[in-house]
C-alpha positions as CSV (number, residue, x, y, z in Angstrom):
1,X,-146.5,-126.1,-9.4
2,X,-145.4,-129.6,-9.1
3,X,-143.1,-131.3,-7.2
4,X,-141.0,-134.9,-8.1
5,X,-141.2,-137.8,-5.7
6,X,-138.6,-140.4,-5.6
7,X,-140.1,-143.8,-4.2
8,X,-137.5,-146.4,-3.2
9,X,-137.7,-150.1,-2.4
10,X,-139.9,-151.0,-4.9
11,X,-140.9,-154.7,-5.7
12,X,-138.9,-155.6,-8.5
13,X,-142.3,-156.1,-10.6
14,X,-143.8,-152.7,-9.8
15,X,-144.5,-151.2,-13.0
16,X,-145.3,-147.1,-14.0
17,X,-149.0,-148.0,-14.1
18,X,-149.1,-149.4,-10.5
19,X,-147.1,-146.1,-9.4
20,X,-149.6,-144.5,-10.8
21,X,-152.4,-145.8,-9.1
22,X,-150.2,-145.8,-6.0
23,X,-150.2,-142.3,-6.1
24,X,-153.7,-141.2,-7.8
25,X,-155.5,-141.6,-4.5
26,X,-153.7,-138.2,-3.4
27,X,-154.0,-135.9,-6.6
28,X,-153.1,-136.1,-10.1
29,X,-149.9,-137.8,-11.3
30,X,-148.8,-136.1,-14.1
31,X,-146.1,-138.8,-14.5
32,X,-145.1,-141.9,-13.4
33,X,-141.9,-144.2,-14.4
34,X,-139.6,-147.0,-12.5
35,X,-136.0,-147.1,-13.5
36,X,-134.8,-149.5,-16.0
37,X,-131.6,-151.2,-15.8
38,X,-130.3,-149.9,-19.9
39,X,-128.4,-153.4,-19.5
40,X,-130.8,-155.8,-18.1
41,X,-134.0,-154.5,-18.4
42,X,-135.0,-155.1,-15.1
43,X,-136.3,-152.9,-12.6
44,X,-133.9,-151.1,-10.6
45,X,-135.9,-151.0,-7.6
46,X,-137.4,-147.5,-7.2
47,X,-138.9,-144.7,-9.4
48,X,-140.5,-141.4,-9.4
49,X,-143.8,-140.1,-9.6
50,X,-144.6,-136.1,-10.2
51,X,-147.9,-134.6,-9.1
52,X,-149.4,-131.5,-8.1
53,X,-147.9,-129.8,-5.2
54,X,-150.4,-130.3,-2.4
55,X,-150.8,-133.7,-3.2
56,X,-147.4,-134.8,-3.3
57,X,-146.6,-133.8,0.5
58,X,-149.8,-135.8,1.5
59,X,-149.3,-138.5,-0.9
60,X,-144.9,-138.5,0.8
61,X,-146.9,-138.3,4.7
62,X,-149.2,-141.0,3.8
63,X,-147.1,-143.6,1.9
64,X,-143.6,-143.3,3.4
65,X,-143.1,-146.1,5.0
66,X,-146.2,-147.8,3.9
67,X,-146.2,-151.8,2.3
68,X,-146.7,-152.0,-1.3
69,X,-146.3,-155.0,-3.2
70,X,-144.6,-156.7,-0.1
71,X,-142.2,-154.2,0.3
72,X,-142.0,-151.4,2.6
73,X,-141.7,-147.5,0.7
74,X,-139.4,-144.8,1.1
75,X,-140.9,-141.8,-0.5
76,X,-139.8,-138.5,-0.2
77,X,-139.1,-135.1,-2.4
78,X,-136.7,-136.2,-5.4
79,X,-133.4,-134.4,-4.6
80,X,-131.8,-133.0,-7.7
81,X,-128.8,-135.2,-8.9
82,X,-125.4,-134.1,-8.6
83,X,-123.4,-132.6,-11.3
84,X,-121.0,-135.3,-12.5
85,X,-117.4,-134.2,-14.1
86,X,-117.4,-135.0,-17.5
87,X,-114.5,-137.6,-18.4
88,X,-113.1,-137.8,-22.0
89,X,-112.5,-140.8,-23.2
90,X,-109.9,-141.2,-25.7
């Protein structure tokens, strides 16, 4: 089973691939990605990485907290999103 991290205050040049390796020391990363601005383009300063179970709690222990690129991490277990009400627009 595998579990999705959410990693906050990234630099704003992180990219998926340096999640990736980030996170590859602590088991396999089935996926990778930083959040896009759809606007901009830019980064939107954190992302999410899902791997392996056992991993992920060692790779949240280990790197919460932790510098990367300059910038200190928060990583912990994603939290689903809330359920937003739909609006028409007319």
């Amino acid at each position: 089973m595998s579990k999705n991290i959410y990693v906050g205050n990234l630099a704003w040049g992180a990219t998926d691939e340096d999640l990736n390796d980030l996170f590859a020391d602590y088991g396999e990363v089935e996926s990778a990605r930083v959040i896009m601005d759809r606007e901009t383009g830019r980064s939107r300063g954190f992302g999410f990485v899902e791997m392996e179970e056992q991993g992920a709690d060692q790779a949240i222990e280990a790197l919460n907290g932790s510098s990367f690129m300059g910038r200190t991490l928060r990583v912990n277990e994603a939290q689903p999103r809330p359920s937003r009400p739909r609006t028409r627009r007319f």
